[in-house]
C-alpha positions as CSV (number, residue, x, y, z in Angstrom):
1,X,-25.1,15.7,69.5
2,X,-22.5,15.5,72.4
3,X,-18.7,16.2,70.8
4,X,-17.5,13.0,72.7
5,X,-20.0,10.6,71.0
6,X,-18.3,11.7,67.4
7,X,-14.5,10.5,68.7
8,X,-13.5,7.6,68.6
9,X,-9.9,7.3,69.7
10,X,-9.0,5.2,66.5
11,X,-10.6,7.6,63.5
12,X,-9.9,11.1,65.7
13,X,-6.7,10.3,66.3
14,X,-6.3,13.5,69.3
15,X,-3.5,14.1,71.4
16,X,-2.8,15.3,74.5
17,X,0.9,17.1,74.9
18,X,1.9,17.3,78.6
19,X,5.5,19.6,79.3
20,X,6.6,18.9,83.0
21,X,9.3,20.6,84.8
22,X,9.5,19.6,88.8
23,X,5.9,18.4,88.9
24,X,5.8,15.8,91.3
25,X,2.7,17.1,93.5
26,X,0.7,17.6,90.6
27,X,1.6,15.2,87.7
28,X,-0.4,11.6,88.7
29,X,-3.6,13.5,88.7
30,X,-3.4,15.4,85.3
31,X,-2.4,12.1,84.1
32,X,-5.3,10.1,85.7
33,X,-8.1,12.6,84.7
34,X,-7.0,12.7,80.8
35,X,-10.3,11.3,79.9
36,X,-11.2,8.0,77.4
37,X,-11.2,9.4,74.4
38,X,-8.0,10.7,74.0
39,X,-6.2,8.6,71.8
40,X,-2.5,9.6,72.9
41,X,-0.6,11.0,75.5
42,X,2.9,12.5,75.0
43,X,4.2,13.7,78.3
44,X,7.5,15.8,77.6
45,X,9.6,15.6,80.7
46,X,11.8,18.4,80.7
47,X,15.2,17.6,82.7
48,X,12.8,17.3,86.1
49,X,15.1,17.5,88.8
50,X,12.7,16.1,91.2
51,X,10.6,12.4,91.2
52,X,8.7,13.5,88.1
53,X,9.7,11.3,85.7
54,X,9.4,8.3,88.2
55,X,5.7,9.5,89.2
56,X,4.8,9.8,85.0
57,X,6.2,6.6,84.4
58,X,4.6,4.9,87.6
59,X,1.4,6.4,86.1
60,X,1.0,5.5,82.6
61,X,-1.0,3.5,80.8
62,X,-1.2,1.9,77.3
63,X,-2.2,6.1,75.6
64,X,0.9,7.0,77.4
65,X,4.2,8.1,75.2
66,X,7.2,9.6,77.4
67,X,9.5,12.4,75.9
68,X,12.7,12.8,78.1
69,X,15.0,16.1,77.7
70,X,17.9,16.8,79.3
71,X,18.5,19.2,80.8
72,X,16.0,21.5,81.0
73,X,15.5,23.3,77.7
74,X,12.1,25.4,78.4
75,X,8.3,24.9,78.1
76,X,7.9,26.2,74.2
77,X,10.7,23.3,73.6
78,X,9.1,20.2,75.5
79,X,5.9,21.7,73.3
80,X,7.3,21.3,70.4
81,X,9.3,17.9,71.1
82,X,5.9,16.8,72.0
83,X,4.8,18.4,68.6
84,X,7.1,16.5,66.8
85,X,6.3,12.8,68.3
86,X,2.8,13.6,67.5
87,X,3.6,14.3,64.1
88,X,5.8,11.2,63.9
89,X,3.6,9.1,65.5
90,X,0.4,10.3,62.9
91,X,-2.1,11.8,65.4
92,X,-4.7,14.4,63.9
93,X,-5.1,16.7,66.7
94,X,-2.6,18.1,69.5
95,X,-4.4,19.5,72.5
96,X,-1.6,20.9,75.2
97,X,-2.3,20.9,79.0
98,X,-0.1,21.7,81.9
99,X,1.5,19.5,84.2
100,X,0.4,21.6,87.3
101,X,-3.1,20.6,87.1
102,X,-4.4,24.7,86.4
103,X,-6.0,23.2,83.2
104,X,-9.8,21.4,83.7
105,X,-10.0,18.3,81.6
106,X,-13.6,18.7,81.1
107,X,-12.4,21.6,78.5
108,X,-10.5,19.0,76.4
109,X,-14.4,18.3,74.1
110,X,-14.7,22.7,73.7
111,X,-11.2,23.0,72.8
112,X,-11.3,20.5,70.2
113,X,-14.7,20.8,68.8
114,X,-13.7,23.9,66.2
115,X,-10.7,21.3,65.0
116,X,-12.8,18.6,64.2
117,X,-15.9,20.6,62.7
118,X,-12.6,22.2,60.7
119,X,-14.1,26.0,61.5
120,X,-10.5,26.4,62.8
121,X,-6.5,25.4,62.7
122,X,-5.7,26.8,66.5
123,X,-8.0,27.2,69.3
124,X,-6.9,29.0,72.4
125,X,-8.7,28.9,75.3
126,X,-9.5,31.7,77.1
127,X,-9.9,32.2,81.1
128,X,-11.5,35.6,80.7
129,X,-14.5,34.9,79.2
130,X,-15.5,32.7,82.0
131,X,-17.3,34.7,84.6
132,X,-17.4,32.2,87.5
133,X,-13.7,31.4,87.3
134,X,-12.2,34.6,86.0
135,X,-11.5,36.3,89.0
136,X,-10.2,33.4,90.7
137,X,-6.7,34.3,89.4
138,X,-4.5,35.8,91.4
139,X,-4.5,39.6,90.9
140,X,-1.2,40.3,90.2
141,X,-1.2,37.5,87.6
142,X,-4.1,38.5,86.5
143,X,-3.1,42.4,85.7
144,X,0.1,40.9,83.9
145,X,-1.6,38.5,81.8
146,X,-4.1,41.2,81.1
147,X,-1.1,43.5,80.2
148,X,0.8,41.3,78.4
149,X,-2.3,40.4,76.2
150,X,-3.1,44.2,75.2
151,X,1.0,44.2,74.1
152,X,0.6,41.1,71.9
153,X,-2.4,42.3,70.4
154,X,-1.3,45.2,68.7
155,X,2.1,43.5,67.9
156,X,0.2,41.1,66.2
157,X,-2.1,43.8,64.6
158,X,-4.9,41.2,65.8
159,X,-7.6,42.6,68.3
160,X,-9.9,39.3,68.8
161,X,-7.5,37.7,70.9
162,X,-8.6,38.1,74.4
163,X,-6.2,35.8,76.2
164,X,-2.8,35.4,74.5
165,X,-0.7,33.8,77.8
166,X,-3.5,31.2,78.1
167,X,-1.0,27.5,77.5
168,X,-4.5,25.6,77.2
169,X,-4.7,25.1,73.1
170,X,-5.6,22.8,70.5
171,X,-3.7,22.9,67.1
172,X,-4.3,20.2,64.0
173,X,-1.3,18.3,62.9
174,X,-1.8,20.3,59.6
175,X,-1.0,23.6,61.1
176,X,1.5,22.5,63.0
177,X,3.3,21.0,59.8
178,X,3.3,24.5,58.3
179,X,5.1,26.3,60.7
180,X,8.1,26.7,61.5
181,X,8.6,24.9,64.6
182,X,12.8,25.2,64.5
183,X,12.2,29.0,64.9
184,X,9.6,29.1,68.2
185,X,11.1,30.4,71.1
186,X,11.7,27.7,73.8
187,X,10.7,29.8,77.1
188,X,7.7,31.8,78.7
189,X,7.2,33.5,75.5
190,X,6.5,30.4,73.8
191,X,2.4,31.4,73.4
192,X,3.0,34.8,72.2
193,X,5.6,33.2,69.1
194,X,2.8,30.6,68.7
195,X,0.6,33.4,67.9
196,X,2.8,35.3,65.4
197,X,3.7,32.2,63.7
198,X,0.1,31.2,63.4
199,X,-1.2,34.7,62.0
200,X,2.0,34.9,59.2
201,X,0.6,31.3,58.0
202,X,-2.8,32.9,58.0
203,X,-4.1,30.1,60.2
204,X,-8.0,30.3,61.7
205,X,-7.5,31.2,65.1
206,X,-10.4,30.5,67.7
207,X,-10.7,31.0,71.5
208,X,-13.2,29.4,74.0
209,X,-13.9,29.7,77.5
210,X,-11.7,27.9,79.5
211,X,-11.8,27.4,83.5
212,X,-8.7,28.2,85.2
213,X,-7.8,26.3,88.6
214,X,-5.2,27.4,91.0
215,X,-4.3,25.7,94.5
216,X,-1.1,25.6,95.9
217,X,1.1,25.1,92.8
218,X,4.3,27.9,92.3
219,X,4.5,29.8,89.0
220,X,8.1,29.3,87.7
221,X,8.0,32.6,86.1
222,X,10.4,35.1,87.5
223,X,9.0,38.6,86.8
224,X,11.4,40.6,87.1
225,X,13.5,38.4,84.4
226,X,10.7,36.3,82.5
227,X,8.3,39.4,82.0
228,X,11.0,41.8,80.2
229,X,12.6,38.2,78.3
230,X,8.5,38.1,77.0
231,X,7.8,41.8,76.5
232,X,11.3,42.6,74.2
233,X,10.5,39.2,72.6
234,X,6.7,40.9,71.5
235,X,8.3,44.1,69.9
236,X,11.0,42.2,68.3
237,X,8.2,40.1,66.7
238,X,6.0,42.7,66.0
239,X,8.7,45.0,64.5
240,X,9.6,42.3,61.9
241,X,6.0,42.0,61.1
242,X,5.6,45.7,60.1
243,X,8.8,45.7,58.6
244,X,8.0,42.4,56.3
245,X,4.5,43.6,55.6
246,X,5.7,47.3,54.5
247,X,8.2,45.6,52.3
248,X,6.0,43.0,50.7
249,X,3.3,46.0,50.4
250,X,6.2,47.8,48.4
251,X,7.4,44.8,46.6
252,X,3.4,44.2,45.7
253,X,2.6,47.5,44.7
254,X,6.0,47.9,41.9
255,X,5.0,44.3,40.4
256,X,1.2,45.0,39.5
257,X,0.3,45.2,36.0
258,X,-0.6,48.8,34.3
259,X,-4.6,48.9,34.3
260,X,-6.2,50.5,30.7
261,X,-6.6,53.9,32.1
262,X,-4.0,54.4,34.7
263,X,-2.0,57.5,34.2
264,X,2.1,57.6,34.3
């Protein structure tokens, strides 16, 4: 059976996050192609300095919840405000989609399928693994994200993840509720804490296909500050991790009890 003939907005409570920053152009259509079955939609405006806020407001209807920060405090923190009213407000299911309109709505039933068939706590989707679409990234975004992926990976010790900088996700409202939400970073590196946060809870991880559009929006990310602000922030991570798991390895290892048979 069809995904969307399961939901019903009032028993699968799912909602939709939106962070904007300065997405005038882009914002109304996001926000009209959100489709029926979506239950909520929390759009976190975050210290816009353009007509966003007027164009989200001008747009919503009666799903529509609107976050205001000021000023701008990062993409990984409108997330989590967004997070946060969804917990408050009792939703099951957070999906996040960009305000830029690179994210396909028609996604929305893949990403959430794994949640609600519970065979996973966090689905990221994944613009590799579509062939059609894959290559209609930009190359040298493409070759970073690529680069930045392989980094994460073995930081995370995790080599199923194919697509780590890929914002399109779907996290249950009982995963989010066991991490540790004061402690994400609030910038660009915002997916790759996600991910570290989500393997220390041993949380079920799952990617899908997703289709990645691009047209004439600008990338805010600066690469010759953003990239080296996400890559020290991956070996900072990872070094914990090997540090923590080496200690509770040690800590393990001195506490188990004496087996008959084991020499001193």
């Amino acid at each position: 059976m069809d995904i969307v003939k399961k939901i019903s907005p009032e028993s699968n409570r799912i909602a939709v996050v939106i962070p904007v920053y300065n997405e005038a152009p882009f914002i109304r259509h996001v926000l009209e192609t959100i489709p029926h079955w979506i239950h909520r939609i929390v759009v976190v405006d975050d210290g816009s300095t353009d007509n966003s806020l007027e164009i989200i407001r001008s747009a919503a209807d009666d799903r529509t919840v609107i976050v205001h920060q000021e000023p701008n405090q990062g993409v990984g923190s409108a997330i989590v405000a967004g997070y946060r009213r969804c917990l408050e407000l009792g939703d099951q299911f957070a999906v996040v989609m960009g305000g830029d309109g690179q994210m396909d709505p028609s996604d929305l039933t893949s990403l959430v399928e794994p949640l609600l068939n519970d065979t996973a706590d966090y689905v990221k989707g994944n613009r590799f693994l579509r062939q059609d679409t894959r290559f209609q990234m930009p190359w040298r975004r493409r070759i970073g994200n690529r680069a930045l992926s392989i980094l994460t990976r073995r930081a995370l010790g995790c080599y199923s993840i194919g697509d780590t900088q890929c914002g399109f996700t779907a996290i249950s409202a009982a995963a989010i509720a066991r991490i540790d939400l004061d402690r994400l970073y609030p910038r660009y590196g915002f997916p790759n804490d996600m991910l570290f946060q989500i393997c220390r809870h041993r949380l079920r991880i799952r990617e899908i296909p997703v289709r990645a559009i691009y047209g004439l929006e600008i990338s805010g990310i600066n690469p010759f500050i953003n990239i080296p602000e996400i890559i020290f922030l991956i070996v900072r991570r990872g070094w914990y991790r090997l540090k923590n798991s080496r200690r509770d390895f040690a800590l393990t290892s001195h506490t188990l009890p004496r087996m008959p048979g084991d020499s001193s």
